[in-house]
TORKEGU-983314 format. One record per residue (C-alpha): residue in three letters; residue number from 1; x, y, z. Coordinates in Angstrom, 2 decimals. Example, Ala and Ser with C-alpha at 12.3 -4.5 7.8 and 13.67 -1.06 7.14 Angstrom:
rec r ala; k 1; u 12.30; v -4.50; w 7.80
rec r ser; k 2; u 13.67; v -1.06; w 7.14
//
This chain:
rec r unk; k 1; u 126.73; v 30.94; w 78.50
rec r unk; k 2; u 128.46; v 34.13; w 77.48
rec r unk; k 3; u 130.12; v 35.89; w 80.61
rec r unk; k 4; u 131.90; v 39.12; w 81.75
rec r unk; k 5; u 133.63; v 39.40; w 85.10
rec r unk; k 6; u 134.61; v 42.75; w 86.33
rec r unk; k 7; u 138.72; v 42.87; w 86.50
rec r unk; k 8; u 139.01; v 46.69; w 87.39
rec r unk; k 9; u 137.67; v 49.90; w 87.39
rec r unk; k 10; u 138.32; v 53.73; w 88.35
rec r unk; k 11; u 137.21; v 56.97; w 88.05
rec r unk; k 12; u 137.66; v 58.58; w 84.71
rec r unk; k 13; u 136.75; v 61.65; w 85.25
rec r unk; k 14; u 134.28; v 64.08; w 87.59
rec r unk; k 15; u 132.54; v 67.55; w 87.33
rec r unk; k 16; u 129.85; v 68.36; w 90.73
rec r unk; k 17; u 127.92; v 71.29; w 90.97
rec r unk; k 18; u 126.45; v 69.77; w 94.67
rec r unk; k 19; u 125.44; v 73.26; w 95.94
rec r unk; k 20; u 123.00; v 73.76; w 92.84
rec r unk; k 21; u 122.23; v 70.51; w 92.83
rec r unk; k 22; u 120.72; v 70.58; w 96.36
rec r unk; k 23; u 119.05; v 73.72; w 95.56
rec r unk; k 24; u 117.39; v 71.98; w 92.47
rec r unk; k 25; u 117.04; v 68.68; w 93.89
rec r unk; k 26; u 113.25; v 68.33; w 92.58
rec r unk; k 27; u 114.39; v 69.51; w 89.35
rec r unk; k 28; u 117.62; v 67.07; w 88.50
rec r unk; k 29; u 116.62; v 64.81; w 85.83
rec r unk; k 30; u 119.53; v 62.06; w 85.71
rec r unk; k 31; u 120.74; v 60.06; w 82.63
rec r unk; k 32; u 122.76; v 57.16; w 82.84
rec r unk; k 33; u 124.84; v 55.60; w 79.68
rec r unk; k 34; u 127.51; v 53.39; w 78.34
rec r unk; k 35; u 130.02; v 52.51; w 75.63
rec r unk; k 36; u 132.62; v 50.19; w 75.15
rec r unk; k 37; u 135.98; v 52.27; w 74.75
rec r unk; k 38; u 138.30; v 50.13; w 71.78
rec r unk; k 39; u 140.15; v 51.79; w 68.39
rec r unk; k 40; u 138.13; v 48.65; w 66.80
rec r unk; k 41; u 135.00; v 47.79; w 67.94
rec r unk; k 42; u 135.84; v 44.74; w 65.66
rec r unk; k 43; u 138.39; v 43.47; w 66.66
rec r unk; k 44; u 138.32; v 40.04; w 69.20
rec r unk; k 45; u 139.67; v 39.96; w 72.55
rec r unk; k 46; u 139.39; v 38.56; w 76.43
rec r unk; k 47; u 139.42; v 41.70; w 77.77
rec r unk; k 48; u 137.27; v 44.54; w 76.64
rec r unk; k 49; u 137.00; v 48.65; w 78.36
rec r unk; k 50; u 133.79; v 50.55; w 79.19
rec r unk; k 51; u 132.85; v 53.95; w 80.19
rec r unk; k 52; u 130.00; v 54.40; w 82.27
rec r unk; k 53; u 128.58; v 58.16; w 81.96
rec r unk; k 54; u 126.01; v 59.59; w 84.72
rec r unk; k 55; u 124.86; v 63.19; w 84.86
rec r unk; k 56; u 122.60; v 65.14; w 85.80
rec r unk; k 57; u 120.35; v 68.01; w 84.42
rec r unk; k 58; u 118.51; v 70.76; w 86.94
rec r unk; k 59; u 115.86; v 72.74; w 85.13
rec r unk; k 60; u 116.27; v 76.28; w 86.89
rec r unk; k 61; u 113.48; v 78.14; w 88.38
rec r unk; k 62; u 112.62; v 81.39; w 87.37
rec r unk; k 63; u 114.86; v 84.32; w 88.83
rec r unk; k 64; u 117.50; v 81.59; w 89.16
rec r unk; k 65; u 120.69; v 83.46; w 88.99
rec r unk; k 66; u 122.33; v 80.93; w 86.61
rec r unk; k 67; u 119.01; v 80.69; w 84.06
rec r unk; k 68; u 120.10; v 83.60; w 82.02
rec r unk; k 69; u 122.91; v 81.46; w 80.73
rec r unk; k 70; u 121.62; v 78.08; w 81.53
rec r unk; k 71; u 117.98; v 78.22; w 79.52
rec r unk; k 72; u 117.84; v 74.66; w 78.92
rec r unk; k 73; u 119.31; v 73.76; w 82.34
rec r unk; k 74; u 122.25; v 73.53; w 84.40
rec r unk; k 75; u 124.69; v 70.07; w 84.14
rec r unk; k 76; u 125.04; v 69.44; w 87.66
rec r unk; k 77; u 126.92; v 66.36; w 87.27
rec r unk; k 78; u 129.09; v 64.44; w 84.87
rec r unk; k 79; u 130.90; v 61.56; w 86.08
rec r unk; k 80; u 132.49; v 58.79; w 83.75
rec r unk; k 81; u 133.65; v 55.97; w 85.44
rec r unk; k 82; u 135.71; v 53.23; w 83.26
rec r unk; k 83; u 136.05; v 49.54; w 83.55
rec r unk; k 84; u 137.58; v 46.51; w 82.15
rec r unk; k 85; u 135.86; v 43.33; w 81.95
rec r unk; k 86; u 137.22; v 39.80; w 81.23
rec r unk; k 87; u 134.48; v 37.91; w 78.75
rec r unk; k 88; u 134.71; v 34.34; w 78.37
rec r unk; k 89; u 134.28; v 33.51; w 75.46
rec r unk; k 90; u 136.41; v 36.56; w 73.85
rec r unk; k 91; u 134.37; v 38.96; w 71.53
rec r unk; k 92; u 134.02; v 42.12; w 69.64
rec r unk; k 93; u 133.46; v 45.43; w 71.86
rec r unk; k 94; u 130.41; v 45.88; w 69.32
rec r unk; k 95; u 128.92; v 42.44; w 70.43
rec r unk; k 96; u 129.38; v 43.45; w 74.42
rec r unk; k 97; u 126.91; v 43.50; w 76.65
rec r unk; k 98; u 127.59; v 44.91; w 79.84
rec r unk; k 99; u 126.21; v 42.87; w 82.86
rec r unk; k 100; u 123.46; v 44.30; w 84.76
rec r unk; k 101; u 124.99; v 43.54; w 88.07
rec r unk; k 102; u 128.33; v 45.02; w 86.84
rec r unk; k 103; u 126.56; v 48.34; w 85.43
rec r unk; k 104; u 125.04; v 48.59; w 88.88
rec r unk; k 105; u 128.48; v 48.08; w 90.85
rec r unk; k 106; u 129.76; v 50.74; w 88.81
rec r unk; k 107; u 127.05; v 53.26; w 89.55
rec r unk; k 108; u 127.16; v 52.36; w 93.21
rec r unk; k 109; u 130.69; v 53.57; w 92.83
rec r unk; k 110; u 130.12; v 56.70; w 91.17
rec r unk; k 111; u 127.18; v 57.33; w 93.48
rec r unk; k 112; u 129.45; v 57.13; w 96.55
rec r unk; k 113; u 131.89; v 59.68; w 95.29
rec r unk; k 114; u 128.90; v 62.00; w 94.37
rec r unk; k 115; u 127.45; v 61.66; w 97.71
rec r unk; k 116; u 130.86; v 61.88; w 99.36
rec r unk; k 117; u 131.46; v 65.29; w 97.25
rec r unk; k 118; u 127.66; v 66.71; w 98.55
rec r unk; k 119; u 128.87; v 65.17; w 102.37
rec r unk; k 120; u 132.29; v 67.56; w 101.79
rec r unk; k 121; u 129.99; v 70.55; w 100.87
rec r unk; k 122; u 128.25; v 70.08; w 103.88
rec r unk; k 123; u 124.90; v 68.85; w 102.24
rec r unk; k 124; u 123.14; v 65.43; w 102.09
rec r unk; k 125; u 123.41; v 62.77; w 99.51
rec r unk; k 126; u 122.67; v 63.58; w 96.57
rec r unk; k 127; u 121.50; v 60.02; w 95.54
rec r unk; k 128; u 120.17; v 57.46; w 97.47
rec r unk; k 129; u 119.25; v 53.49; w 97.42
rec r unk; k 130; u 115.79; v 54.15; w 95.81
rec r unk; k 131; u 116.65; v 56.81; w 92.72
rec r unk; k 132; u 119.74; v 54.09; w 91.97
rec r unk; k 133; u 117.50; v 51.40; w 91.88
rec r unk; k 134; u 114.81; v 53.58; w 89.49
rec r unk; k 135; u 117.94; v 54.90; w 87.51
rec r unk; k 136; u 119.13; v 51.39; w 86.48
rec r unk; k 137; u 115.35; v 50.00; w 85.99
rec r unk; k 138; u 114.98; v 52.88; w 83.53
rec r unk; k 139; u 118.39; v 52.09; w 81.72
rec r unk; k 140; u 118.28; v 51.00; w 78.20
rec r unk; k 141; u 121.18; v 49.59; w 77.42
rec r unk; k 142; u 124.44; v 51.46; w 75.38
rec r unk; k 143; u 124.47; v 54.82; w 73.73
//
């Protein structure tokens, strides 16, 4: 059976908006994707790198200060957090599948730091147990 173990991971990179966020919190549509990061997505190896993007979209009520130049919403979040995976056997970072329980770790991760950035602002998390769990039901797989 075709594996992938998770060897390491970080942060890649992070842009919060947690004060509009919380004042849009009914309105924040999140979107969750992935991609394997190689120069070829050919080329067969052990070890293969992915970027896991989350963000997050707030439609802005009328009279919002920030609709003018926000019409089709405000990015409240973008946070890419990257990983590298061992895969038994080896294989092509086209013919990757990332792991479920892997894609989940790595949201749990960047979920922490987002709720940890809302807990610095003085606000409440941002996202809890139950919109992770609906968040990775809802995933499709890579984009």
């Amino acid at each position: 059976m075709a594996d992938c173990a998770l060897l390491a991971d970080r942060l890649y990179a992070v842009h919060c908006r947690p004060q509009e966020w919380d004042e849009c919190r009914a309105a924040v549509q999140l979107t969750l994707r992935w991609h394997p990061l190689a120069e070829d997505e050919g080329a067969v190896a052990e070890r293969q790198a992915v970027l896991v993007v989350l963000s997050a979209h707030a439609a802005l009520p009328e009279g919002h200060p920030l609709r003018a130049a926000h019409p089709q919403g405000l990015e409240v979040l973008r946070c890419g957090w990257e990983a590298v995976l061992a895969c038994a056997p080896p294989r092509s970072a086209a013919q990757l599948a990332l792991p479920e329980e892997i894609l989940a770790v790595l949201v749990q991760r960047a979920a922490a730091l987002v709720n940890e950035l809302a807990q610095r602002a003085g606000l409440a998390p941002l996202l809890d147990a139950a919109t992770i769990r609906a968040l990775l039901a809802s995933h499709a797989g890579p984009a």
